[in-house]
N, C-alpha and C positions, 0 to 999 in steps of 0.2 A: 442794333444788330443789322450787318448786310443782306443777308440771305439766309433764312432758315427755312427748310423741307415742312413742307406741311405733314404732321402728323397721319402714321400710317399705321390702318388698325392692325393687330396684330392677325386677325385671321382675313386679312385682304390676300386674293390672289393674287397680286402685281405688286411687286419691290422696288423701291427705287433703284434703278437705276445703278452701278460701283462708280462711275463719271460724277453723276448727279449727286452722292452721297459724300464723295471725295470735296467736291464743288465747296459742299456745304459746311463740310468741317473746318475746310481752308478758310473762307468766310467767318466761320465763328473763332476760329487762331483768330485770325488779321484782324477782326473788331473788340479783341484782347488785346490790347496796349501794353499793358504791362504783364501780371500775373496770367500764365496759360491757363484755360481749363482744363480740368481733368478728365480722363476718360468716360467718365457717370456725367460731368456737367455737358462734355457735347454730347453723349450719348441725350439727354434732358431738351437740351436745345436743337439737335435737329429729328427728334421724335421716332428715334429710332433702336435699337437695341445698342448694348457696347461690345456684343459678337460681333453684328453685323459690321460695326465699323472696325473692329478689330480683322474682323477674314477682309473686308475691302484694302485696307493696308498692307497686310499682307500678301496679297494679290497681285496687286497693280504696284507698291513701292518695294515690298519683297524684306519689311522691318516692322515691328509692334508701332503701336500707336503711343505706349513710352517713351520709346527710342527716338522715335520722329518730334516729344514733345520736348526730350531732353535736349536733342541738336538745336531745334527751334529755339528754345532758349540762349542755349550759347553764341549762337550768332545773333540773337538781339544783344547779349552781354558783350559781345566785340562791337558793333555798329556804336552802342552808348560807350564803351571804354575811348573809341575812336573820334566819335563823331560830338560828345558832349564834354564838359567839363567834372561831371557829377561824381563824386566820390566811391570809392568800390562798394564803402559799407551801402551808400547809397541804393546804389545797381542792384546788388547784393538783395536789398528789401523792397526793390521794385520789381525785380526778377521773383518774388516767394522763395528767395533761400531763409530759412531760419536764420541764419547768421551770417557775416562775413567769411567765416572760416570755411564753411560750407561750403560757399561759392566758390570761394579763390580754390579750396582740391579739387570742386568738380572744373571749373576751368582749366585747373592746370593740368588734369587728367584728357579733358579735353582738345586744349591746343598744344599742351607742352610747354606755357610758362605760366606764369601769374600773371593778374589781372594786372597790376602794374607795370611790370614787365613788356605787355603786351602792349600795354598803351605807351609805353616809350620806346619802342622797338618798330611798332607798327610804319611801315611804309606811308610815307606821304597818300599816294594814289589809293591806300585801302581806305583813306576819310569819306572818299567820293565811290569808292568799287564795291564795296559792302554790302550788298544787296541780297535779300531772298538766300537762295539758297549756296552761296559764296563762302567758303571759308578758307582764311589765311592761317598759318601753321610757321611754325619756327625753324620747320625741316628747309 
């Protein structure tokens, strides 16, 4: 792990910080490689409630802390569709979908085609642009 919050008792006067709480979540995504944690697991690892980081997302991104795990997802699912050779069922089970099929409707609900699709279609420069929080669309 990059950065986790040191645990904060629950009847301390001072919070961390919504910057500093943010910091820490993003840290604990980005030292997940593949499968995201879920809302109880960062809440576990940066020592703090799953309100609290659900109202700080709310707050400052203005979207659940679902929402932000499901996009986060789908653009790792482009960057690897793009950027590696690896097969969808592959992705598919390195991403935590249950199944292929899974993935390919939430992607295609997502960008608007299939994962295949996507990866033949995908623009040269998206192999090197993909980055963070970047998404390419069929529109």
């Amino acid at each position: 792990m990059l950065f986790v919050m040191p645990r904060v008792p629950p009847d301390a006067a001072q919070r961390p910080s919504d910057q500093l709480l943010m910091q820490a979540v993003k840290q604990c995504i980005v030292a997940s490689p593949a499968k995201l944690p879920t809302l109880e697991e960062l809440a576990g690892m940066t020592g703090v409630s799953k309100k609290q980081i659900s109202d700080a997302f709310r707050r400052h991104l203005g979207i659940t802390v679902a929402k932000f795990l499901r996009e986060e997802r789908m653009r790792r699912a482009q960057r690897l569709l793009v950027q590696t050779s690896l097969e969808v069922h592959v992705i598919a089970q390195e991403l935590g979908f249950s199944s292929s099929a899974n993935f390919s409707n939430a992607f295609r609900e997502y960008v608007g085609m299939s994962p295949t699709g996507f990866r033949e279609k995908a623009p040269l420069e998206s192999i090197t642009a993909l980055q963070g929080a970047m998404q390419w669309t069929s529109q």
